[in-house]
C-alpha positions as CSV (number, residue, x, y, z in Angstrom):
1,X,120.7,68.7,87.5
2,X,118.1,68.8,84.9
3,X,116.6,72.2,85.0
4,X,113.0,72.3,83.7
5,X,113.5,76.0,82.7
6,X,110.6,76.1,81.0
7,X,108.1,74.9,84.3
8,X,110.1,76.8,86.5
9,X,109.8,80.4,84.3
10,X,106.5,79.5,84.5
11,X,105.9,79.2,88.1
12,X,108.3,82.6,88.5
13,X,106.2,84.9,85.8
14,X,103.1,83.8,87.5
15,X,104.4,84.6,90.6
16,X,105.6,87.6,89.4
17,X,102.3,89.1,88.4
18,X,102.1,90.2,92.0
19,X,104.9,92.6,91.4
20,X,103.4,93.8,87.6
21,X,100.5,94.6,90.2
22,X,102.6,96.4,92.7
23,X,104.3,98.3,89.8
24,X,101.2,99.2,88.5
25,X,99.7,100.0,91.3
26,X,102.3,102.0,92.5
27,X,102.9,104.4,90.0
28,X,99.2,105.0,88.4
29,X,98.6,107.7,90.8
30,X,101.9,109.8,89.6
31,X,99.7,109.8,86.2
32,X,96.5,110.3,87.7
33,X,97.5,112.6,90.4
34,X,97.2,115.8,88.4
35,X,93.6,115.3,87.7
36,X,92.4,114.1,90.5
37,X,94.0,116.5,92.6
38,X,92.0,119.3,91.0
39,X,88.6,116.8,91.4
40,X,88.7,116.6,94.7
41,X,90.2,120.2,95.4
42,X,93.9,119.6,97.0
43,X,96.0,121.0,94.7
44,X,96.8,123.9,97.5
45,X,97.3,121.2,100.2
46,X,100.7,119.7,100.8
47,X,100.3,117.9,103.4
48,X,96.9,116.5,102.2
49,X,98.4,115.4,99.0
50,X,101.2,113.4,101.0
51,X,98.7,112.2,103.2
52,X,96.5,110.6,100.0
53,X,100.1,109.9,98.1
54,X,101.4,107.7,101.4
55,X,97.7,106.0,102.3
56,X,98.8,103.1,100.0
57,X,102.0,102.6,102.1
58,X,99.7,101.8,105.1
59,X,97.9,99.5,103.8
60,X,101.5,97.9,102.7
61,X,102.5,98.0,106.4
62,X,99.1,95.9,107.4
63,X,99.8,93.5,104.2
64,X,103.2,92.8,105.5
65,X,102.0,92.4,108.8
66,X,99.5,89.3,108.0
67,X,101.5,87.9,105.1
68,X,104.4,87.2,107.2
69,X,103.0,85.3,109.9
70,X,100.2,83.1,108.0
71,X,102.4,82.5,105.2
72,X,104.9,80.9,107.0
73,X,101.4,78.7,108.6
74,X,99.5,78.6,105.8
75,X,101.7,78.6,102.7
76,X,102.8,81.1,99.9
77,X,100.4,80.1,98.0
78,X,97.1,81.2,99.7
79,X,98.2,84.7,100.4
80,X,98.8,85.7,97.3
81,X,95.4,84.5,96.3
82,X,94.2,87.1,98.4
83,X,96.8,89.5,97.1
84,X,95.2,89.5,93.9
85,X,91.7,89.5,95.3
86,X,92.3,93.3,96.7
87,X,94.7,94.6,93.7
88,X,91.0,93.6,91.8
89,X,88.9,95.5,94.4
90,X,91.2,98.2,94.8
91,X,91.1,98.6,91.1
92,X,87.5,99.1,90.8
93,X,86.8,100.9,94.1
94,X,89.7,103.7,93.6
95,X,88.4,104.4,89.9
96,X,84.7,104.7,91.3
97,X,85.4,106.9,94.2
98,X,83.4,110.0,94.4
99,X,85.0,111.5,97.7
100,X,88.6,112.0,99.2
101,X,87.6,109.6,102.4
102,X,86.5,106.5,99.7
103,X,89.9,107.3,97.4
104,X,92.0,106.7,100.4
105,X,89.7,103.9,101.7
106,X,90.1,102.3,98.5
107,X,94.0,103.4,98.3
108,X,94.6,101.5,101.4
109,X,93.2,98.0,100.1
110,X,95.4,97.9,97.2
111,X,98.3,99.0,99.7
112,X,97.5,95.7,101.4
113,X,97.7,93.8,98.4
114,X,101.1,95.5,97.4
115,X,102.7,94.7,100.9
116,X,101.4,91.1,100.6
117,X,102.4,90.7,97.1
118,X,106.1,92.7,98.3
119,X,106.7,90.0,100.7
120,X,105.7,86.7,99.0
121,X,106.6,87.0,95.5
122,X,110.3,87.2,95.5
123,X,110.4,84.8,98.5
124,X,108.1,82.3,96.7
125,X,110.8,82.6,93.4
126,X,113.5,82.0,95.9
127,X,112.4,79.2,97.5
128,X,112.0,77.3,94.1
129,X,114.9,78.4,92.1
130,X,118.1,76.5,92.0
131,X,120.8,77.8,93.7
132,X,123.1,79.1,90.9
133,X,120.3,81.2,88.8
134,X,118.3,82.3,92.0
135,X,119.6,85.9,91.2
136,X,117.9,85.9,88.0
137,X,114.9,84.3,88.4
138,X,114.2,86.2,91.9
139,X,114.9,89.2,89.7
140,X,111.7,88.3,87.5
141,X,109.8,89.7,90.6
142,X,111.7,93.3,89.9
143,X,111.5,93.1,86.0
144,X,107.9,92.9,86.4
145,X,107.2,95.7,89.0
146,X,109.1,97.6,86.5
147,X,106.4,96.5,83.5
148,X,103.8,97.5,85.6
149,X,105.4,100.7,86.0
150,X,106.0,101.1,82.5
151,X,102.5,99.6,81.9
152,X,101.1,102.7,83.9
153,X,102.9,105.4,82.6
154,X,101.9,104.2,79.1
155,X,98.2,104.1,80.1
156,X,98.3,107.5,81.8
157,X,99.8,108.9,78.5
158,X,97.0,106.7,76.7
159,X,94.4,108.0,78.7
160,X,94.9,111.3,79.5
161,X,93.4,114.2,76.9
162,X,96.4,116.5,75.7
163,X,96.5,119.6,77.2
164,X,97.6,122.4,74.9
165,X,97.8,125.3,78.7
166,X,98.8,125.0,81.6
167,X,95.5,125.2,83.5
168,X,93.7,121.4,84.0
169,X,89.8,122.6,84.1
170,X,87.1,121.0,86.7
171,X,84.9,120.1,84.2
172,X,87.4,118.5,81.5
173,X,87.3,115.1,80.6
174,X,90.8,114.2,82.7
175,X,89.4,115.3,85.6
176,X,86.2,114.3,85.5
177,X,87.2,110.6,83.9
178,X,90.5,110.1,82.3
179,X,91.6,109.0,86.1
180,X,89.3,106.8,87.0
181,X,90.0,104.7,83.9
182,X,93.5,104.8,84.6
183,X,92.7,102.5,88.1
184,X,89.8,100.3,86.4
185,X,92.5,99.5,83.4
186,X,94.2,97.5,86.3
187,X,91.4,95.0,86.8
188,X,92.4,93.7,83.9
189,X,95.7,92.1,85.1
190,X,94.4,91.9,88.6
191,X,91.9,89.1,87.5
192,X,94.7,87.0,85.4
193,X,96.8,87.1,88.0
194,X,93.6,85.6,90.4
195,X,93.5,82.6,87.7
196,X,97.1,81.8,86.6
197,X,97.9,82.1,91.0
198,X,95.0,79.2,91.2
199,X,97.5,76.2,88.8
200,X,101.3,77.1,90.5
201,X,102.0,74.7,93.2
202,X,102.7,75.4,96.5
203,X,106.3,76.6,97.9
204,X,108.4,73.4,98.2
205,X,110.8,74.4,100.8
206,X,107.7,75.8,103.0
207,X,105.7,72.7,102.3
208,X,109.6,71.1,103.5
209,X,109.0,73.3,106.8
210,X,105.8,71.6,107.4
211,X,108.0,68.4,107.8
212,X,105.5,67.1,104.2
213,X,108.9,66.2,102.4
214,X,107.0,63.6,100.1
215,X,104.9,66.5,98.0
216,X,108.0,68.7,97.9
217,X,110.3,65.8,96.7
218,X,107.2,65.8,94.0
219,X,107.5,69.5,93.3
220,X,111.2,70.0,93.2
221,X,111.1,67.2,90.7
222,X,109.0,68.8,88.3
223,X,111.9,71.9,88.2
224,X,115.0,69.3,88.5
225,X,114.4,65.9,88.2
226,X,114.1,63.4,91.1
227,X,118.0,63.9,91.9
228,X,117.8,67.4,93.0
229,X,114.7,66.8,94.5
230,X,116.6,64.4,97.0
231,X,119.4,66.7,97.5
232,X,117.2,69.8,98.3
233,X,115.0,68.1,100.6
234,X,118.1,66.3,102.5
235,X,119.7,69.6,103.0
236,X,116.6,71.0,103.9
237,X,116.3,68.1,106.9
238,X,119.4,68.9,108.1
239,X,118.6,72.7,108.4
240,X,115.2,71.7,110.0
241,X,115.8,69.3,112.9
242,X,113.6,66.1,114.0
243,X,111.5,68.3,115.3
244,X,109.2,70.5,114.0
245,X,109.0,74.0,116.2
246,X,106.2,76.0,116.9
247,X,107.0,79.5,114.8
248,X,107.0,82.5,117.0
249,X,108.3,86.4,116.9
250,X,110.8,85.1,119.8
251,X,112.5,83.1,117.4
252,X,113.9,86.4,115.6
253,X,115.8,86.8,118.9
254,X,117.5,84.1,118.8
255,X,120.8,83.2,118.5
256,X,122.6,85.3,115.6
257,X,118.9,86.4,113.6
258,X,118.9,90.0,115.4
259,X,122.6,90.2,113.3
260,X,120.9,89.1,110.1
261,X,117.3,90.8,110.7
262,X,119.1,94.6,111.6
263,X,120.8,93.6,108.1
264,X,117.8,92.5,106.7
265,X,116.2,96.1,107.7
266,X,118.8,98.3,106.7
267,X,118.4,97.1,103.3
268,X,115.1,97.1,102.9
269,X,115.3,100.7,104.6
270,X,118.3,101.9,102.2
271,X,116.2,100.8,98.8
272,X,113.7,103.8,99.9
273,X,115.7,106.3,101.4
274,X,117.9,106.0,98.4
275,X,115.2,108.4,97.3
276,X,114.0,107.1,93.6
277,X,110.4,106.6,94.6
278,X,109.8,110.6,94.7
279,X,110.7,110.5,91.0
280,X,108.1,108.0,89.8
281,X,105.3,109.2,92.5
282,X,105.9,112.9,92.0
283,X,107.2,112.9,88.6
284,X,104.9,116.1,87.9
285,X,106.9,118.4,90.3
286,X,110.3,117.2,89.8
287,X,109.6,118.3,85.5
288,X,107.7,121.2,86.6
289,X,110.6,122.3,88.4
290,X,112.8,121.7,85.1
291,X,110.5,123.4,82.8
292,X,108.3,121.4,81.3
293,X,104.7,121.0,81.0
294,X,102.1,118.7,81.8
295,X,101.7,116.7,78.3
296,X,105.5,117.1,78.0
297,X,105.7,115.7,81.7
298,X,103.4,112.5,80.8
299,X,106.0,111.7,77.9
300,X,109.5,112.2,80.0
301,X,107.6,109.5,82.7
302,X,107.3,106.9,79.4
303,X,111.1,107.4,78.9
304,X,112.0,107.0,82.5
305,X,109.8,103.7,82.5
306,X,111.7,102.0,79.5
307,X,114.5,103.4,80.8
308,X,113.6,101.3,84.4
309,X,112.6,98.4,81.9
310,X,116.1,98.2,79.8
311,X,118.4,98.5,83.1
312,X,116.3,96.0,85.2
313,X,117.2,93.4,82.5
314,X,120.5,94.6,82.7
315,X,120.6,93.9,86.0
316,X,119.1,90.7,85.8
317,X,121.9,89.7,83.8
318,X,124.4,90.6,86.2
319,X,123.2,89.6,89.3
320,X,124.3,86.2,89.1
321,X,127.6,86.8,87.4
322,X,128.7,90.1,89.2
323,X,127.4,88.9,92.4
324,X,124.7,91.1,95.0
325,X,127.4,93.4,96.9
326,X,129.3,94.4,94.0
327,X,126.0,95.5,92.2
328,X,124.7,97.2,95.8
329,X,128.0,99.2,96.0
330,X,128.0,100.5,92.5
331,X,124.4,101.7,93.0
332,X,124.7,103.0,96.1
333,X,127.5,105.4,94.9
334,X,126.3,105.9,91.9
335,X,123.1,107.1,93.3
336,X,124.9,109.6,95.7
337,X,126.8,111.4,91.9
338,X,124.2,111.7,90.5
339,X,121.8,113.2,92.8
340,X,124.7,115.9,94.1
341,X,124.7,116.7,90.2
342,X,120.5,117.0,90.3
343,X,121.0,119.1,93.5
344,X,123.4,121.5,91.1
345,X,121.2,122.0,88.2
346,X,118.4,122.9,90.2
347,X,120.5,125.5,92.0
348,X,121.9,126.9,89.8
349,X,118.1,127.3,87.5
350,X,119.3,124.7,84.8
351,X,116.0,123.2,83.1
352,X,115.0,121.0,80.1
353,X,117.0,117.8,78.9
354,X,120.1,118.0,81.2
355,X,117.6,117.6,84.0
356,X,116.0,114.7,82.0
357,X,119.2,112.9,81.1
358,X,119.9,112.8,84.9
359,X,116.7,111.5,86.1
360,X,117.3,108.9,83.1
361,X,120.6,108.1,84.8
362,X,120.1,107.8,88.1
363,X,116.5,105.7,87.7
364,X,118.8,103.1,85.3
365,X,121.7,103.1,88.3
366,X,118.7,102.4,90.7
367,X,117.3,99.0,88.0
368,X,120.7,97.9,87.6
369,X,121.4,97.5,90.8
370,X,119.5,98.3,94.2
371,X,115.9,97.9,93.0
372,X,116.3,94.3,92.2
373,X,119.4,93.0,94.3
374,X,117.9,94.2,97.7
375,X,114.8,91.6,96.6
376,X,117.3,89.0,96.4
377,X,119.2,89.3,99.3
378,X,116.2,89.6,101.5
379,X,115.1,86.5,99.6
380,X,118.0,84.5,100.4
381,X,119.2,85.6,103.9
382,X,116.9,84.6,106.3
383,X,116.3,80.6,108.0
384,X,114.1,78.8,106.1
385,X,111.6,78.0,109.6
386,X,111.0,81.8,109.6
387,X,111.8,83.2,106.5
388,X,108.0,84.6,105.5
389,X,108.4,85.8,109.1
390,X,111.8,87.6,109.1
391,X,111.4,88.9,105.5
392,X,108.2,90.1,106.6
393,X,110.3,92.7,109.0
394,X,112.3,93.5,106.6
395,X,109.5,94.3,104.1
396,X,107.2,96.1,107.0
397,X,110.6,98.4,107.3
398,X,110.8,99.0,103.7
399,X,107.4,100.2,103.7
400,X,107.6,102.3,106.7
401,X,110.6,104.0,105.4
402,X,108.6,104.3,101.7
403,X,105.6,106.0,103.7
404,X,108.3,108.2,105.3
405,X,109.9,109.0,102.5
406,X,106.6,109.4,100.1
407,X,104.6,111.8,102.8
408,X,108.0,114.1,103.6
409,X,108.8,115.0,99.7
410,X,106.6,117.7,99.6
411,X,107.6,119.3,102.6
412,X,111.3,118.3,102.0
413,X,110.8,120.3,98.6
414,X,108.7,123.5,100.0
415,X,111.5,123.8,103.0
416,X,114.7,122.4,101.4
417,X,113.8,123.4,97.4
418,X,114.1,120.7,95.1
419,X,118.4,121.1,95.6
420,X,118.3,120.7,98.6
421,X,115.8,117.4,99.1
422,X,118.2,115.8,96.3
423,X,121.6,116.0,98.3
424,X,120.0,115.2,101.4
425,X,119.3,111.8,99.5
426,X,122.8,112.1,98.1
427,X,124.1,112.0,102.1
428,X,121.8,109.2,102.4
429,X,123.1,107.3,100.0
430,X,127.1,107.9,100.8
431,X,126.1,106.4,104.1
432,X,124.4,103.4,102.5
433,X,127.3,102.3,100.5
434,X,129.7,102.5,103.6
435,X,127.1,100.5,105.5
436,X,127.0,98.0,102.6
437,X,130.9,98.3,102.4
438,X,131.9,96.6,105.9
439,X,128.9,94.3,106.9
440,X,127.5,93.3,103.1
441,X,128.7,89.6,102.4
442,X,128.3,87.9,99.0
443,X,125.6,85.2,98.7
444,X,126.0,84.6,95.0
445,X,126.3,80.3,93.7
446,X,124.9,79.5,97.4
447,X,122.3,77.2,98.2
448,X,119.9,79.2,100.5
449,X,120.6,75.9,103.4
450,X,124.2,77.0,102.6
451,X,123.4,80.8,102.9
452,X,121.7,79.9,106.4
453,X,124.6,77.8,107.8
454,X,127.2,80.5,107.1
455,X,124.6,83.2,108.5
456,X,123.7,81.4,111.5
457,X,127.0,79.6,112.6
């Protein structure tokens, strides 16, 4: 074929502004947390600050909910149009709020978008990328969450006053502003993304789902000339049927897709209980912990973003080459080292850069390997009559298991100390890789009508 890498990058950065959004998103309230804590007065309450930490997560659950469902009836492309409607509102609304009730309120709207943007995004890359550098480009998705996240670490450092003590005062201007124009700042991007989301075209393979094969011979084209066109949509015709079927929830019951959607979960489950969330979102207790202060803290959180940055690329680099399980393996492992070595230092009182240097490690284990594979294989497992459906579950789990995982740090840490939460998620992670181990296959150099036959057989 006759790859239009240029088009087709295109399309997948666009695309992948939804997960610079969710990356942004995501981690500007590890920055802005300290601040706004002391605004609205919860810097004594644990369980309120996991309840204002893990609001987002619900509004991913009731993104992923919708996208799922009309997606696969109304296309990719529509949804995330309205993805990047509430990343804009959420933006504005979170930054103006003058009570706990609005923050949250506001919180919950950009959680929406996030679990829209979760879901569609990496399945929208996938279901125009050719078959031997899907890995790569589906990785785009994961490289840009982790620019957002890098994006918002360097505007909370930006942003925020330096504090020479350790006391944050009510009336300083952190508190009373330097948060708020950490949300606005996302409007920004929010608003591109809105314009640039408005010139893609839609998903071939979904339009291929609608049975319109004409427009998505027209589309695949554009990416691969008119030869691959016709070999994508004649594979795609074979997968399909004559018929086109009504989608329904039933149809995840069917045959072997409770096999592939338990698979499909446990992934998507594993990439949060893994446990690397709680360093981004509650940054400011895990380098408390080790000793340093809040300016300091700000600082360490740029490193471990460029640190996210260089070892996503690595990864996007392997992906293809290594193939998915190999990559899940090695992280899963890796993860479970590392984190019985956290667990260690903190026992035994040891503070400063040996702390630092492990939370660097274990954060570049993560972008190597399970942050952006487990968006891939989700991507690619799934039929293609219900895959916005099916990856929809998957994605609703992941969240669930975040908002699990986001709201019991705090606790985990007061109960457990900070040694103890961190071989808890070692454990978790030892079980992960023997999980992966026996019922992981590799999908690597596979079509995704390939990928479905295999599955399915």
């Amino acid at each position: 074929m006759s790859e239009n890498k240029s088009y087709l990058l295109f399309i997948a950065l666009v695309s992948a502004l939804g997960g610079f959004l969710f990356g942004y998103d995501w981690v500007v309230i590890g920055g802005a947390k300290p601040f706004y804590e002391v605004y609205f007065n919860i810097v004594n309450s644990p369980s309120m600050q996991g309840w204002v930490m893990g609001s987002a997560i619900l509004g991913c659950l009731l993104g992923v909910m919708v996208s799922g469902t009309l997606s696969d009836r109304y296309g990719r492309k529509p949804l995330m149009i309205v993805a990047a409607i509430l990343f804009t509102a959420s933006a504005i609304g979170t930054g103006a709020a003058n009570s706990i009730e609005m923050f949250i309120v506001w919180r919950v709207v950009g959680g929406i978008g996030i679990g829209i943007a979760s879901n569609l995004s990496p399945m929208y890359i996938a279901e125009i990328a050719p078959s031997a550098t899907r890995g790569k480009y589906v990785s785009i998705n994961q490289l840009t969450i982790v620019i957002g996240i890098l994006a918002a670490q360097i505007t909370n450092l930006l942003v925020a006053e330096p504090i020479d003590s350790g006391n944050i005062l009510l009336n300083s201007w952190n508190v009373q502003s330097g948060w708020r124009v950490m949300f606005w700042a996302e409007a920004v991007p929010s608003v591109a993304f809105f314009l640039l989301i408005l010139i893609i075209p839609e998903s071939p393979r979904w339009l291929a789902s609608q049975y319109r094969f004409e427009k998505a011979i027209t589309i695949f084209s554009k990416i691969g000339g008119q030869e691959f066109a016709l070999d994508q949509v004649n594979e795609l015709k074979k997968t399909l049927g004559a018929v086109k079927e009504t989608v329904g929830f039933k149809m995840l019951l069917e045959g072997k897709m409770p096999k592939i959607l338990l698979l499909g979960i446990f992934i998507a489950v594993f990439q949060q209980w893994c446990g690397i969330n709680v360093i981004f979102n509650y940054a400011q207790e895990i380098f408390s912990a080790a000793g340093y202060g809040v300016s300091d803290i700000l600082f360490n959180i740029v490193i471990t973003g460029l640190t996210n940055l260089i070892f996503t690329y690595v990864g996007m680099l392997l992906v293809d080459r290594l193939g998915r399980r190999v990559l899940m393996l090695f992280g899963s492992i890796g993860l479970a080292g590392i984190y019985i070595l956290l667990g260690l230092c903190y026992f035994y009182s040891i503070t400063g850069p040996v702390v630092l240097i492990l939370v660097i490690a274990a954060i570049a284990c993560y972008a190597m390997t399970l942050a952006p594979v487990t968006w891939v294989v989700l991507s690619e497992i799934f039929p293609v009559k219900i895959r916005a459906m099916a990856m929809g579950v998957a994605t609703f789990s992941l969240w669930a298991a975040c908002f699990v995982l986001t709201y019991s740090f705090p606790i985990l840490n007061k109960s457990l100390g900070a040694n103890g939460t961190f071989w808890l998620y070692g454990f978790v992670c030892f079980i992960g890789y023997l999980f992966l181990r026996i019922y992981l296959t590799e999908t690597k150099g596979k079509s995704l009508e390939q990928i479905e036959t295999e599955l399915t057989k």
